[in-house]
C-alpha positions as CSV (number, residue, x, y, z in Angstrom):
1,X,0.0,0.0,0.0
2,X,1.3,3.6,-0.9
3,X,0.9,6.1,1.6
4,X,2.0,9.9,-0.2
5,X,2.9,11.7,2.8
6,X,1.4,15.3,2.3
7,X,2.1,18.5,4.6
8,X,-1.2,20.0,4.5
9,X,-2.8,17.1,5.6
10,X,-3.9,16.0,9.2
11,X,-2.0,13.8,11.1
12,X,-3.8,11.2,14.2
13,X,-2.8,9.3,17.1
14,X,-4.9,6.9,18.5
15,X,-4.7,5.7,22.2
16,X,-7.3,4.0,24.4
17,X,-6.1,7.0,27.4
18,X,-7.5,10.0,27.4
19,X,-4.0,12.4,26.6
20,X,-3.8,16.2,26.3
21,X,-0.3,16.0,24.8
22,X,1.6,13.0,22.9
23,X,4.8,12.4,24.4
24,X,8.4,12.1,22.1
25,X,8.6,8.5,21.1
26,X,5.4,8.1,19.8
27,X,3.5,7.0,16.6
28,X,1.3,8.7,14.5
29,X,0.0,8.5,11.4
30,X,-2.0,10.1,8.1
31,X,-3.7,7.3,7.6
32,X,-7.0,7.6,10.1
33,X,-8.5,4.7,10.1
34,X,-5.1,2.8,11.3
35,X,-5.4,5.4,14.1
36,X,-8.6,4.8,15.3
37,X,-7.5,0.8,14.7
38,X,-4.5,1.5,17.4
39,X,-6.6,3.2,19.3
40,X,-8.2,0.1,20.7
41,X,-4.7,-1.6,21.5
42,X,-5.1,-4.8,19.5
43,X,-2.3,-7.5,19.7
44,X,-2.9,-8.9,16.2
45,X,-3.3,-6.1,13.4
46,X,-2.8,-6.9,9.2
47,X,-4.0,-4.6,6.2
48,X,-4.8,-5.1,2.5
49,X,-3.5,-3.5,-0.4
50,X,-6.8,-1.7,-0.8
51,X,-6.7,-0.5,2.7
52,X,-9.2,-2.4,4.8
53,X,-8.1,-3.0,8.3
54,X,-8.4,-6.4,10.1
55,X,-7.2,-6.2,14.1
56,X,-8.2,-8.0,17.0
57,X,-8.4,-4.6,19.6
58,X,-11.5,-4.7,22.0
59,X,-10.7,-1.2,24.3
60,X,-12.5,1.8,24.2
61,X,-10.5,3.9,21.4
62,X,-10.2,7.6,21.6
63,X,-8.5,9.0,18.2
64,X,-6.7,12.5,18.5
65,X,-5.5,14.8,15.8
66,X,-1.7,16.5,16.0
67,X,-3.1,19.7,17.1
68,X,0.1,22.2,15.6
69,X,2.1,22.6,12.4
70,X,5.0,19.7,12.0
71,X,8.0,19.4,10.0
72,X,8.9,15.9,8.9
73,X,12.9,15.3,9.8
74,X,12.5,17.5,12.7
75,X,9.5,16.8,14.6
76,X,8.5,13.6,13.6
77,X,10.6,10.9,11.1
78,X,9.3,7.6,9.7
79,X,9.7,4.9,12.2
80,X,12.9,2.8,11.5
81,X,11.3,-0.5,12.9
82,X,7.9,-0.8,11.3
83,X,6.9,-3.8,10.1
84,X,4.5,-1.7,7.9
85,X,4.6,0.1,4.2
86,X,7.0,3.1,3.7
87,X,5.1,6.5,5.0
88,X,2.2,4.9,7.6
89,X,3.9,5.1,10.9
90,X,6.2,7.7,11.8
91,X,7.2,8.8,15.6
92,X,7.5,12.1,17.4
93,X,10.8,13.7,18.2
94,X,9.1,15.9,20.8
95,X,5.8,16.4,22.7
96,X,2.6,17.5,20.9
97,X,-0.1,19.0,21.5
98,X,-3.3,16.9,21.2
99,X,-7.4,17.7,19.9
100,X,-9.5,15.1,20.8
101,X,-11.6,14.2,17.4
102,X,-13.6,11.1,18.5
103,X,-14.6,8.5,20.8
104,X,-14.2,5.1,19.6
């Protein structure tokens, strides 16, 4: 799957705590619906080339958007472990400020 990586668009965390601000070290990601999949901490989690989602997460989900401006290299940089496609997880160099979009 091909993720294109765009500045003006949004970027989510998802978490099953409710958080103000995301601390350094942590993942986010353009792709929504993988964030509101992460938000209910599943232990088994696979994706199709077409983007549907499979995971086996049961907890309550809360899915936040990055709630300032962030430059790729400094703020955040791709995350150099993922098991997933180039561009959908990326981690935070730095604490962020958070906006609470949804309950999950």
């Amino acid at each position: 799957m091909i993720i294109n990586i765009k500045n003006d668009r949004e970027w989510y965390h998802g978490s099953n705590l409710e958080i103000d601000v995301l601390r350094a070290g942590s993942t986010i990601t353009q792709w929504k619906e993988l964030a509101e999949t992460f938000s209910h901490k599943p232990t088994q989690l696979s994706y199709e080339a077409n983007g549907n989602i499979t995971h086996n997460g049961k907890e309550r989900g809360y899915l936040y958007r990055i709630d300032e401006n962030l430059v790729i290299g400094k703020d955040i940089y791709q995350h150099p472990r993922t098991t997933m496609d180039t561009n959908v997880e990326f981690l935070t160099r730095r604490p962020l400020k958070l906006k609470l979009i949804s309950i999950l």
